[in-house]
VMD Tcl script that draws the C-alpha trace (Angstrom):
set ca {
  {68.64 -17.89 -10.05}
  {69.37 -14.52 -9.07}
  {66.98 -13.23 -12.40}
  {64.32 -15.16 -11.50}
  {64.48 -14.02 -8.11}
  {64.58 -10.75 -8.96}
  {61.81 -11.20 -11.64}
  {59.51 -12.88 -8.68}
  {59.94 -10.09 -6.11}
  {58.75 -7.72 -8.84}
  {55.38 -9.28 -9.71}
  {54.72 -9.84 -6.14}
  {55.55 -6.04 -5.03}
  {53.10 -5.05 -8.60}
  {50.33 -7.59 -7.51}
  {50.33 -6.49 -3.50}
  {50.22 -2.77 -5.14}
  {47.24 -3.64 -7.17}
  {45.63 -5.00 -4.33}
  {46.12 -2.40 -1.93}
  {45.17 -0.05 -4.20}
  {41.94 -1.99 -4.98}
  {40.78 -1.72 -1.50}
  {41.57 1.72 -1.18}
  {39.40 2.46 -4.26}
  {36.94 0.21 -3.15}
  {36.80 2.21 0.18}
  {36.95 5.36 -1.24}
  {34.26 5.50 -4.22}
  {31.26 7.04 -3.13}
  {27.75 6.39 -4.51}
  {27.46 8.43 -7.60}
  {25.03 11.60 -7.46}
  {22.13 11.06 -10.61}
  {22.24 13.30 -13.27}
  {18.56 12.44 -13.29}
  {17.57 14.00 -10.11}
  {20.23 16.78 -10.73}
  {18.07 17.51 -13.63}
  {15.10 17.01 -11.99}
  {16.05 19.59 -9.07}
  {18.25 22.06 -10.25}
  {15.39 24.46 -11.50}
  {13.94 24.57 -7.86}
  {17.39 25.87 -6.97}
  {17.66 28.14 -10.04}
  {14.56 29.80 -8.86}
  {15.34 30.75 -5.07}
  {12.60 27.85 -3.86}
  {14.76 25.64 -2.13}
  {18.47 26.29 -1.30}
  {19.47 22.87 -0.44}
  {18.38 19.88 -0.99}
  {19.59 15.80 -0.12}
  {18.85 12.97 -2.38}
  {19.48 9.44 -1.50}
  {18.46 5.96 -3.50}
  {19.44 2.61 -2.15}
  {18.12 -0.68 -1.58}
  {17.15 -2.83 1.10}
  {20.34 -4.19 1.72}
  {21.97 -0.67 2.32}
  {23.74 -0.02 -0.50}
  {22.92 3.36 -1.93}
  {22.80 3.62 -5.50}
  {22.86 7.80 -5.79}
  {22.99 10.17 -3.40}
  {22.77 14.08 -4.75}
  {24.08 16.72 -2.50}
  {22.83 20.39 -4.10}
  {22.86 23.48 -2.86}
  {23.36 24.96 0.36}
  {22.68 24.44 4.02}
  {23.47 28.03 4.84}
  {23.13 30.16 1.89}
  {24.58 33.53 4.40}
  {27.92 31.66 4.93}
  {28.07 29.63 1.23}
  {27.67 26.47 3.29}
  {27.15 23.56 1.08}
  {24.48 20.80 2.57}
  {25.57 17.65 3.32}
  {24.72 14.53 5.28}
  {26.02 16.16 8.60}
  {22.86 18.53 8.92}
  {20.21 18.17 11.03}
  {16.47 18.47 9.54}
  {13.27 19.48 11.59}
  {11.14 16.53 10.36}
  {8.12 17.55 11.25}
  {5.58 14.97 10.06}
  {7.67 11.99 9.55}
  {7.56 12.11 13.51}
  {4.08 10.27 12.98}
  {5.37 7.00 11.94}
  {6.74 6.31 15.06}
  {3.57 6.71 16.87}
  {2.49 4.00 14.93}
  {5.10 1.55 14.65}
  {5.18 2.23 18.47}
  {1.57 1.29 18.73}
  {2.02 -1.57 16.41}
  {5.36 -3.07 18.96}
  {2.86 -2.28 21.73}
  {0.01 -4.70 19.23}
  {2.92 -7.79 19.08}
  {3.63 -7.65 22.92}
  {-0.51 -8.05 23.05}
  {-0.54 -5.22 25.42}
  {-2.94 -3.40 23.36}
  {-5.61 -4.11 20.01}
  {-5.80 -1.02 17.21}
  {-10.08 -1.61 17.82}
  {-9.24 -0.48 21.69}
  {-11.81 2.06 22.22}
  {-9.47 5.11 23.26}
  {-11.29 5.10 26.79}
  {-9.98 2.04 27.80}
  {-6.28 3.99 28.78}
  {-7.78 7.59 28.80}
  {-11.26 7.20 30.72}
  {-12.21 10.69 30.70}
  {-12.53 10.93 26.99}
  {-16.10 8.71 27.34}
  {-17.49 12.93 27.69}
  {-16.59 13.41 24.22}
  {-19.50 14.22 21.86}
  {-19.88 14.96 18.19}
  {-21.43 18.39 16.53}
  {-24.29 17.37 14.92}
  {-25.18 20.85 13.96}
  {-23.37 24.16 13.86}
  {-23.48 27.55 13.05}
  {-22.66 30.89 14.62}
  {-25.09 31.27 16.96}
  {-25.35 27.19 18.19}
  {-24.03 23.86 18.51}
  {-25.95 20.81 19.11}
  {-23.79 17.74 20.33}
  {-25.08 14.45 19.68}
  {-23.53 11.20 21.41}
  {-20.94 8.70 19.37}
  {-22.72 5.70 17.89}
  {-19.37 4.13 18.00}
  {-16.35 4.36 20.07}
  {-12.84 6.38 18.72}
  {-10.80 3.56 18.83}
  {-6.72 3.52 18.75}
  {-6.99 2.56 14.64}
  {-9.18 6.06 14.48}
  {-6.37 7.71 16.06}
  {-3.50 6.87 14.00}
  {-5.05 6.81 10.70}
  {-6.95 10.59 11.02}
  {-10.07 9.67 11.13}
  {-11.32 9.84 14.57}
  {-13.51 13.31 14.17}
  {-11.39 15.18 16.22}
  {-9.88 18.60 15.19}
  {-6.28 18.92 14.04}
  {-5.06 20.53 17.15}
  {-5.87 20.67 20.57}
  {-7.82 24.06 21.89}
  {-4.81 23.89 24.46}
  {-2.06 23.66 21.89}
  {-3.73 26.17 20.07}
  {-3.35 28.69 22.97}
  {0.08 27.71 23.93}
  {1.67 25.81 21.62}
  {2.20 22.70 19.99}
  {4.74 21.63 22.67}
  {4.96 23.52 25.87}
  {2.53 21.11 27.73}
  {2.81 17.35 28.50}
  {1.00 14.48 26.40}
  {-0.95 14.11 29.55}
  {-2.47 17.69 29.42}
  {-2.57 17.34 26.06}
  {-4.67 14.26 25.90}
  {-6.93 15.34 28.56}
  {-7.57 18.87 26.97}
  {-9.58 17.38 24.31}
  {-12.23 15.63 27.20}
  {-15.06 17.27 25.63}
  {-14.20 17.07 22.27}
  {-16.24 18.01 20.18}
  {-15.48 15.56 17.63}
  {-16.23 16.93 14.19}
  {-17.93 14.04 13.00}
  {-19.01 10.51 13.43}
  {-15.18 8.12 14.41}
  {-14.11 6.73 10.68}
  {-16.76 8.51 8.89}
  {-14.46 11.31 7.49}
  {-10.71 11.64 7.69}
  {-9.08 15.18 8.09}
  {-4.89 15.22 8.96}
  {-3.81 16.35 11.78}
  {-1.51 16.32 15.26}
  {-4.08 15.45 17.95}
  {-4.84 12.03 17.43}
  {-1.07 11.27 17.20}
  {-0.67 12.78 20.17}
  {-3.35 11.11 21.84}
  {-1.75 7.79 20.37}
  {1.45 8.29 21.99}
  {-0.05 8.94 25.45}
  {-1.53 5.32 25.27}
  {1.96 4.24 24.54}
  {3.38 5.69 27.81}
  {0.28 4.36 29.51}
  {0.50 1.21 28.57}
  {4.75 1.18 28.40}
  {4.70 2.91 31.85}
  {7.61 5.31 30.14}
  {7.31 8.50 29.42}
  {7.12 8.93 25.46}
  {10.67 10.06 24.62}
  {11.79 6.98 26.25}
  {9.94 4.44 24.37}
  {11.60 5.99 20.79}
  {14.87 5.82 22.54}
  {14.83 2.85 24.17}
  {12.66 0.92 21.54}
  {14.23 2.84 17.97}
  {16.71 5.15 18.38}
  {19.45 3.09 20.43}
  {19.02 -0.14 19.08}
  {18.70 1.11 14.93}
  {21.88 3.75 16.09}
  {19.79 6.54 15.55}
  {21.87 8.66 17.43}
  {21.08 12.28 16.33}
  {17.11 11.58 16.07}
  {15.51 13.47 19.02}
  {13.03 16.12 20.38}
  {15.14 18.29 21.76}
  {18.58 19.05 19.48}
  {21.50 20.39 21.58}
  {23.55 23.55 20.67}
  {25.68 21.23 18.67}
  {23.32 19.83 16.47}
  {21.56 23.58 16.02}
  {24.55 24.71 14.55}
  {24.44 22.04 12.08}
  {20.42 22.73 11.76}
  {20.13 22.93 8.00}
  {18.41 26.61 6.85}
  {14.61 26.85 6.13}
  {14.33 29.06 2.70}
  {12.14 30.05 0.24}
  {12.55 33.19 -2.76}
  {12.78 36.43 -1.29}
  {9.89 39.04 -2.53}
  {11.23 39.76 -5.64}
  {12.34 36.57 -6.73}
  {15.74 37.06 -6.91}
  {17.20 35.41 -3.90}
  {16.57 33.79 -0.78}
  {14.28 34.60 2.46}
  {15.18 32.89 5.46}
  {12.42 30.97 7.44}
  {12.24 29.61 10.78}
  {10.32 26.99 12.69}
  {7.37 28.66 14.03}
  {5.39 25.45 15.22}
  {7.78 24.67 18.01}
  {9.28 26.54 20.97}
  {12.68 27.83 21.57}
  {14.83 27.48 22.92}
  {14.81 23.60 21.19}
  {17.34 22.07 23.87}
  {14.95 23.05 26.32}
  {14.11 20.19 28.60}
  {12.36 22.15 31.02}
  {9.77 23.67 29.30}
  {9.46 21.59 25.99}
  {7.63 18.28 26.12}
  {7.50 15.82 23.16}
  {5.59 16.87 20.42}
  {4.59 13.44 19.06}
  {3.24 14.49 15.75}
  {5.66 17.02 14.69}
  {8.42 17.82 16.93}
  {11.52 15.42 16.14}
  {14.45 16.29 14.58}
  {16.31 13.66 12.86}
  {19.75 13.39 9.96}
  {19.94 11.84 7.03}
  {21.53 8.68 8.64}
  {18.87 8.10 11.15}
  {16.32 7.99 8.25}
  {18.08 6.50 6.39}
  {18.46 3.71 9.53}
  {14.62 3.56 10.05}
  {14.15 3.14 6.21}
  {16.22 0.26 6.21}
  {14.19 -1.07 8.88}
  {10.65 -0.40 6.84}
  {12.23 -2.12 3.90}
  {13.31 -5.18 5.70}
  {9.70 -6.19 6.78}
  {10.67 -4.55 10.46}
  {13.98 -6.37 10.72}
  {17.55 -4.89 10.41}
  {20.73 -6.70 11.46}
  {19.08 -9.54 12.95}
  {17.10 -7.52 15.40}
  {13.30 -7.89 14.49}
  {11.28 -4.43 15.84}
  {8.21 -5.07 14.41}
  {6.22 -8.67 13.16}
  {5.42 -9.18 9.65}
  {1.51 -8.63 10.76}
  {2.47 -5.38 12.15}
  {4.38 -4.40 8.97}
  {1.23 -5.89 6.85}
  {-0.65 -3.06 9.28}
  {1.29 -0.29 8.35}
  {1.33 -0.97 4.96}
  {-2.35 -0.92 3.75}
  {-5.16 1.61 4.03}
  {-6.46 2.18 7.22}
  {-9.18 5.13 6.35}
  {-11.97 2.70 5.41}
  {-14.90 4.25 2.93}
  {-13.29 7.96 3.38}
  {-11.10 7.97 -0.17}
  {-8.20 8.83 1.11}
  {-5.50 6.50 1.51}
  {-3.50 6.37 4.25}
  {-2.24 3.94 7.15}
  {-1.36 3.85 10.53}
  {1.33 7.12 10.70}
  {2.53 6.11 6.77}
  {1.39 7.76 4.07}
  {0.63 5.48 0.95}
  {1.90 6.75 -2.17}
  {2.32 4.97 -5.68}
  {3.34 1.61 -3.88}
  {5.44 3.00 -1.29}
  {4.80 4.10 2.41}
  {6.64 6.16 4.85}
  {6.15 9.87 5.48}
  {6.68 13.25 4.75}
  {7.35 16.65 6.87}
  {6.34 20.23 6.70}
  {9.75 21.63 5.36}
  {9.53 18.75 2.74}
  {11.27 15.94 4.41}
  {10.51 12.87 2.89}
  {10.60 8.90 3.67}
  {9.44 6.57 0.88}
  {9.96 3.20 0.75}
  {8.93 0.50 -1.87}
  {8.41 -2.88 0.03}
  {8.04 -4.86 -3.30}
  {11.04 -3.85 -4.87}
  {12.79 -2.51 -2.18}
  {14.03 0.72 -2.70}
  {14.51 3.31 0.24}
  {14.09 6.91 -1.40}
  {15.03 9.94 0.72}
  {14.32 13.88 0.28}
  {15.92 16.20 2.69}
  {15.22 19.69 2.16}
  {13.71 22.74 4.55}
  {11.53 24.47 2.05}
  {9.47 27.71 2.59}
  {8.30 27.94 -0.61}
  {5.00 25.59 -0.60}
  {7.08 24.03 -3.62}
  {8.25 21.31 -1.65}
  {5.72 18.35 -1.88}
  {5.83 18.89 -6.47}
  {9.48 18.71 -5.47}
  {9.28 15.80 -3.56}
  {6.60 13.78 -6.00}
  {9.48 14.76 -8.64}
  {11.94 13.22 -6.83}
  {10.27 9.90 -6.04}
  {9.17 9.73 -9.52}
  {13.03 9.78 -10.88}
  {13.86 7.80 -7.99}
  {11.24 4.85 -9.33}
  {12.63 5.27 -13.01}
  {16.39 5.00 -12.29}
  {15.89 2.49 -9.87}
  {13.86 0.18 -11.93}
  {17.05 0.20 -14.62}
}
mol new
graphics top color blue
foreach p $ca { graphics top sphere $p radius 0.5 }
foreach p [lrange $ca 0 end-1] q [lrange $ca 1 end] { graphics top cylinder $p $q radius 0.2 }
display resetview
């Protein structure tokens, strides 16, 4: 009795050990990085263009499937990058303009075929150059309104920037002054005859959102995205904290044997400044890999994550198909539309993709100088689709 006693207290003390150990393993194991993408990226590093870079492929139901860490957030102090650094995202700030316009759309509070002077009267002065050289410009009136679609998919005629961001900067002055700058236009052409990227429109866009909200823009996002998907790092204005977790901008130094440090010229420092910074709505958030990676879950769930719906499946239909009409160029409402996929991409090479048949959320996180980023970046998603699809 006293052997098989003995006999059971041993396979019980093995089989809790197993288990134990199990769920410590289980806990433990992080997603693998690809040898793919390592292969794929590593030369960019070899050859001074980029000094760090983030790569993460999951699914829609949050499990990531690789996620490749390489290189360095700070190449002065040999810091490696990793998931804790902040990113200027740049671009990828113009999908929430338009998944802002698009909750605005399901509350019926607004229609994307709004002519723009509904919210922003003053803008009925705007005209369109009919004819233009150095010595003249003849205006001619609009034979259709800019309407809110015009806006957010870049083809509204007006210029990339404002002539007052132009003069003091892309975001020392409110969206209000901002909007209003642009009362006489010109527009460049006829609205949705031609598209041409660029910030003003956005910004425009997210004025009507704090019109119509009755919030000021930064409140919306955080009250509307940020809080509810935990983005809890995304934001306009970074504090010291996150600054000193800012991942570096690089690109090769002259003679192509090391790196040059960059900065962010298109915004205003001091970044925490409340004061004298004002959302820029096209361009100006900075964000982590975890917030993305939070909004891409979102995208990929047909605007639902963890039982909280943000955005109807007719708003997600919206932001998922071309929006530029006859022009060529395909792109949606704030989402670029690339191979199957939508999402958006930054200046520094920041990069959202997501596949909505399949499901895969792809994510690039670099801050590139080089002007190597976006054959980085198609790189990237193009291993991404392969090893996914196995």
């Amino acid at each position: 009795m006293k052997k098989y006693s003995f006999f059971a207290q041993w396979f019980l003390s093995l089989a809790t050990l197993f288990i134990v150990t199990a769920d410590c393993l289980s806990e433990d194991v992080a997603p693998p990085a690809s040898p793919e993408v390592t292969a794929t990226l590593q030369p960019y590093l070899d050859s001074y263009k980029m000094a760090g870079i983030i790569g993460l492929i999951a699914d829609r139901s949050g499990q990531i499937r690789y996620r490749n860490l390489l290189g360095y957030a700070d190449v002065e102090t040999r810091q490696p990058i990793n998931e804790n650094n902040v990113f200027w995202i740049a671009s990828m700030s113009k999908m929430f303009v338009g998944a802002s316009i698009m909750m605005l759309v399901d509350e019926g509070k607004v229609s994307l075929d709004d002519p723009v002077t509904n919210y922003i009267p003053q803008l009925a002065k705007w005209m369109v150059v009919e004819e233009k050289d150095e010595n003249h410009v003849l205006l001619k009136r609009l034979v259709r309104p800019v309407t809110i679609r015009h806006l957010l998919s870049h083809t509204s005629g007006l210029t990339g920037m404002s002539e007052l961001q132009q003069v003091t900067g892309a975001d020392s002055t409110p969206l209000k002054a901002r909007a209003l700058s642009s009362v006489t236009g010109p527009l460049q052409w006829q609205p949705g005859d031609k598209y041409a990227y660029g910030n003003q429109g956005m910004n425009i866009a997210a004025r009507i959102v704090e019109i119509v909200s009755g919030m000021p823009y930064e409140q919306f996002l955080q009250k509307r995205f940020f809080d509810p998907l935990e983005m809890t790092e995304t934001t306009f204005w970074p504090s010291d904290a996150q600054i000193a977790r800012l991942a570096g901008a690089y690109g090769p130094n002259k003679q192509k044997d090391g790196y040059a440090r960059g900065g962010i010229g298109f915004l205003t420092k001091s970044y925490h400044d409340r004061v004298h910074r004002f959302p820029e709505a096209a361009g100006g958030l900075f964000s982590t890999t975890h917030d993305v990676f939070r909004y891409g879950l979102m995208l990929a769930n047909d605007g639902e994550l963890d039982g909280k719906r943000y955005l109807s499946h007719a708003a997600m239909e919206e932001l998922r198909k071309n929006q530029t009409g006859a022009t060529g160029v395909s792109y949606s409402l704030g989402y670029h539309l690339r191979n199957g996929m939508f999402g958006h991409d930054g200046a520094y090479g920041t990069d959202l993709s997501v596949n909505p048949t399949n499901g895969m959320v792809a994510i690039f996180m670099v801050q590139c100088t080089s002007g190597d980023q976006w054959a980085a970046r198609d790189l990237f998603l193009k291993t991404a689709t392969q090893i996914y699809q196995k």
